[in-house]
C-alpha positions in Angstrom: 14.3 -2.8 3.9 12.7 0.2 4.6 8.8 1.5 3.9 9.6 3.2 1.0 10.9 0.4 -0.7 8.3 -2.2 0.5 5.7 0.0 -0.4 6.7 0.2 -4.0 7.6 -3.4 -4.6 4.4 -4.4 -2.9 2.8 -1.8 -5.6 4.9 -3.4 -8.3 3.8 -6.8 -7.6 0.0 -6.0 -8.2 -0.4 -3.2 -10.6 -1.8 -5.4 -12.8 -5.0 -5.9 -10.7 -5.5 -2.0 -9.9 -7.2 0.1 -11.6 -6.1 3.5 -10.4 -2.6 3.7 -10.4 -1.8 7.1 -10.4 -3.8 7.6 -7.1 -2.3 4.3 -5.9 1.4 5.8 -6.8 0.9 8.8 -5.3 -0.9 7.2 -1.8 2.2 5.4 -1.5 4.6 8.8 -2.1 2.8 10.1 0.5 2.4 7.4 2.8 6.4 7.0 2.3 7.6 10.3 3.4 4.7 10.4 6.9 5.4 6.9 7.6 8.3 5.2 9.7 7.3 1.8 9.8 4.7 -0.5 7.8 2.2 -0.9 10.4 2.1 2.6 10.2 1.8 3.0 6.5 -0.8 0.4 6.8 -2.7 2.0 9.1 -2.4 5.4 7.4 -4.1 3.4 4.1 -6.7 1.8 5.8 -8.0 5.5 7.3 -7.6 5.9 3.1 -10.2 3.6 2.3 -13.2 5.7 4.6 -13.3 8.2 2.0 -12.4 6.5 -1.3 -15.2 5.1 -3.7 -15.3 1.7 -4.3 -12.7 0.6 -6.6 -10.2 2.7 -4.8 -11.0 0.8 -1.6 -10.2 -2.4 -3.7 -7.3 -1.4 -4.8 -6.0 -0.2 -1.7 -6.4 -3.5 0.3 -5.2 -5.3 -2.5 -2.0 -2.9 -2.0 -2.4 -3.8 1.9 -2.8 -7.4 1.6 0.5 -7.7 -0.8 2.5 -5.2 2.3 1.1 -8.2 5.0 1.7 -10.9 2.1 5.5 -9.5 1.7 6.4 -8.4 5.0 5.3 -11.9 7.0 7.5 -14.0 3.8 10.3 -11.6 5.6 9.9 -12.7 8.6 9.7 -16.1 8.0 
């Protein structure tokens, strides 16, 4: 599976519990086309978080902890 699609199933599975999705959708556009692997697009979120206000920062390691949730039930 590649980033792209990770990304957005990880972003499907918790929608529900963020509350901006339209800067969530387009973090993980542009965190699709930089990235080439999902540590990378990991770490290019977390550098995300410095400068977002607080429930941005929520939402984006809720986003991160559903990419570690979903890529570690892979590699099991």
């Amino acid at each position: 599976m590649n980033v792209g699609t990770i990304l957005q199933l990880s972003f499907e599975n918790v929608a529900g519990h963020i509350s901006n999705l339209d800067i969530v959708r387009t973090l993980i556009d542009d965190v699709s086309e930089e990235c080439s692997s999902i540590q990378e697009a990991v770490t290019m979120l977390e550098t995300k978080i410095d400068d977002a206000e607080v429930t941005l920062v929520t939402d984006i390691r809720i986003l991160i902890n559903e990419i570690r949730h979903r890529t570690r039930e892979k590699s099991s």
